[in-house]
C-alpha positions in Angstrom: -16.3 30.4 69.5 -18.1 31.1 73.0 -16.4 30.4 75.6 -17.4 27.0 77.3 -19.6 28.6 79.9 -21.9 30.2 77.3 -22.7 26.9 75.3 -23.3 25.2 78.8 -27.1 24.8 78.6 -26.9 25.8 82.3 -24.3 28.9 81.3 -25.0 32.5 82.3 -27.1 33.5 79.4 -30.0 30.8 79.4 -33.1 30.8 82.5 -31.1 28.8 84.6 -28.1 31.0 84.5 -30.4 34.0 85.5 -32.2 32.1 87.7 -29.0 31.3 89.5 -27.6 34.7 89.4 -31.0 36.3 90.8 -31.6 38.0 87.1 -35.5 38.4 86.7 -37.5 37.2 84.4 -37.4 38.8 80.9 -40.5 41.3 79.5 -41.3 40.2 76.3 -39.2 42.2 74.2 -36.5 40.7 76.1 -38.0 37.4 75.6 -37.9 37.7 71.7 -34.6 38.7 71.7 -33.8 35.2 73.2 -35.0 33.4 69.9 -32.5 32.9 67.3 -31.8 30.8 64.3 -28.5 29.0 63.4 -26.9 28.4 60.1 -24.5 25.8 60.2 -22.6 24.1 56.9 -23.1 21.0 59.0 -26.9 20.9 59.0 -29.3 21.1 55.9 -32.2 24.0 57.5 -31.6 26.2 60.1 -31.6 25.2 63.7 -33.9 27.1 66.6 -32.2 28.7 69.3 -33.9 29.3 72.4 -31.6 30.8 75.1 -34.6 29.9 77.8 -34.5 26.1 76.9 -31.7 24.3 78.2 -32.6 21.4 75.4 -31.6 23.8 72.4 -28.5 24.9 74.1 -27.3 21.8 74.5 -28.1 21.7 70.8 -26.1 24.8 69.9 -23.1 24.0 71.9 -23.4 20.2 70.6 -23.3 21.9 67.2 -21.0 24.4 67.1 -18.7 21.8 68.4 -18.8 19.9 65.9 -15.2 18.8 64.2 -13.8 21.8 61.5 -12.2 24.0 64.4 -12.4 28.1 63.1 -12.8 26.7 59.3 -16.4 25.9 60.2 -18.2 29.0 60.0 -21.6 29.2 61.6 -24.5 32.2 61.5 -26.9 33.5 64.1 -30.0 35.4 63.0 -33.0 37.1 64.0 -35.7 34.8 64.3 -38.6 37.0 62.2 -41.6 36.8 63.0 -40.4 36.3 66.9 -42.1 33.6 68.9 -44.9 35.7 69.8 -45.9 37.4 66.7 -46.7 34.2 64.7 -50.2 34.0 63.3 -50.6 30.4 63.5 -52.7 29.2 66.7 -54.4 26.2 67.6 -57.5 25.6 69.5 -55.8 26.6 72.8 -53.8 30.0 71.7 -50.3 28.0 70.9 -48.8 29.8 68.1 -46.7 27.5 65.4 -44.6 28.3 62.4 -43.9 26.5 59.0 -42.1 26.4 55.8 -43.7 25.5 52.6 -41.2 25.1 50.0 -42.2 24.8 46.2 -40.4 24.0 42.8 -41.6 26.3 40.4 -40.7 25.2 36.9 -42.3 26.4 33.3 -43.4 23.7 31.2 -41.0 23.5 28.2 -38.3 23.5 31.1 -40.1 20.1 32.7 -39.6 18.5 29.1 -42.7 19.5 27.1 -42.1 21.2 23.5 -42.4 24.5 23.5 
């Protein structure tokens, strides 16, 4: 586990941290290296992590916290596509992202004779 200061949403490695420490601001592959998704046994989809947004750290840490101690085992990943690849966009450029999940079953297997 981070230490305390690195789950703070205000720790060293989100915006404010930089901003407090002078850091500038990130270039944009920087920027996508901030975006990240956690795995967590405690939580049914993956959870977006933003290191910029002080919300979703508090999230994280909130998270990662949760009761289980070192049994608990959580994963970080690559967020693919990264924020600023994703095709998506409405009428004012804001890109989205989606998950479409689908059964797929053949039809003796849904209960129909073969």
């Amino acid at each position: 586990m981070a230490a305390r200061a690195d789950l703070d949403p205000g720790g060293p490695g989100t915006r404010r941290g930089r901003r407090v420490r002078g850091d500038p601001p990130l270039g944009p592959a920087a920027r996508s290296a901030q975006t990240r998704l956690l795995a967590h046994p405690g939580e049914p989809k993956p959870l977006y992590l933003d290191l910029d947004s002080p919300i979703l750290v508090g999230l994280f840490a909130t998270t990662v916290r949760r009761p289980g101690g070192a049994a608990v085992r959580a994963t970080i990943s690559e967020m693919l596509p990264a924020p600023d690849q994703l095709w998506l966009r409405d009428a004012e450029g804001r890109r989205y992202t989606s998950e479409l999940r689908l059964a797929a079953v053949e039809a003796s297997a849904a209960g129909r004779p073969s």
